[in-house]
C-alpha positions as CSV (number, residue, x, y, z in Angstrom):
1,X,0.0,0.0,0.0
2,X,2.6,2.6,0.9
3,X,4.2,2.1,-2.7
4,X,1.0,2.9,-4.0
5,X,0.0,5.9,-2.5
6,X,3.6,8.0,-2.7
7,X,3.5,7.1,-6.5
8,X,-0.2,8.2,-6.9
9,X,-0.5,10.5,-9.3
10,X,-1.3,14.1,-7.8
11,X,-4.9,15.1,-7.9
12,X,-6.6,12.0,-7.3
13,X,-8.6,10.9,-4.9
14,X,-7.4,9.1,-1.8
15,X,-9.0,7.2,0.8
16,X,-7.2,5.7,3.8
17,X,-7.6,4.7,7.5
18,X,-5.0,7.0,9.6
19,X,-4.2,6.5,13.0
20,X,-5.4,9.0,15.7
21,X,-2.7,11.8,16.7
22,X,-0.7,9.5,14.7
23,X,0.6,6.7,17.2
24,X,-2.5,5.2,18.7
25,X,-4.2,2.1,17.7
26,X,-7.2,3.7,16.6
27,X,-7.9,4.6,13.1
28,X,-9.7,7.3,11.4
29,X,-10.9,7.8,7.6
30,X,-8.8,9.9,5.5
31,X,-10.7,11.0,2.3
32,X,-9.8,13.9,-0.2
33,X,-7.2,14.8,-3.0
34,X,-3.5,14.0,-3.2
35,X,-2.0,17.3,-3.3
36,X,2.3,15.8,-3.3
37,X,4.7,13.2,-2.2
38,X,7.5,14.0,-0.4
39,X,10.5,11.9,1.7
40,X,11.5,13.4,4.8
41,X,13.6,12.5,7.8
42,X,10.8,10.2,9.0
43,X,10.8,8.1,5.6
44,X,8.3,8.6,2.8
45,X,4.6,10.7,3.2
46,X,2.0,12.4,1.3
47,X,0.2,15.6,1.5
48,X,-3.9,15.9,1.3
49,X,-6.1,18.2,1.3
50,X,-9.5,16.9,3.1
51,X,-13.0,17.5,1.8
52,X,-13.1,20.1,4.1
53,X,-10.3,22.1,3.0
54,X,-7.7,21.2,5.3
55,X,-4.4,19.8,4.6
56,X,-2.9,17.2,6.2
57,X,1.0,15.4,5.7
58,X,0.6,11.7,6.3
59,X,3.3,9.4,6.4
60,X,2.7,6.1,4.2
61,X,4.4,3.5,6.2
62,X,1.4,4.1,8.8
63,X,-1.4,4.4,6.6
64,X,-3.7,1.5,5.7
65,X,-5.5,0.5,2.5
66,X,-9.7,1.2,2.9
C-alpha cells in the first residue's frame, strides 16, 4: 500500500484509514485529493487536502489501505 500511494498521481482521490494523533491504535478515515509526495527525515509521506479544506501530511508507512 505505501508504494502505492507516494506514487499516486497528484490530484486524485485518496481514501485511507490513519491512526489518531498519529501513534495510537485507533484509526480514522482519510478522504480527499492528493496534493504531493515527499520523503523526509521520517521516511516517505504524502500531503492531502480533506474534503473540508484542510491539509494534512501523512506518512505512508502508517497508513492502511480502505
Amino acid at each position: 500500500m505505501s508504494a502505492d500511494l507516494y506514487k499516486k498521481r497528484n490530484g486524485r482521490v485518496v481514501d485511507v484509514l490513519y491512526p489518531v494523533h498519529g501513534t495510537r491504535n485507533i484509526l480514522r478515515r482519510v478522504s480527499g485529493v492528493k496534493l504531493r509526495s515527499f520523503t523526509g527525515p521520517q521516511g516517505r509521506g504524502i500531503a492531502v487536502q480533506d474534503v473540508d479544506g484542510r491539509i494534512r501530511s501523512l506518512s505512508v508507512s502508517k497508513c492502511v489501505a480502505r
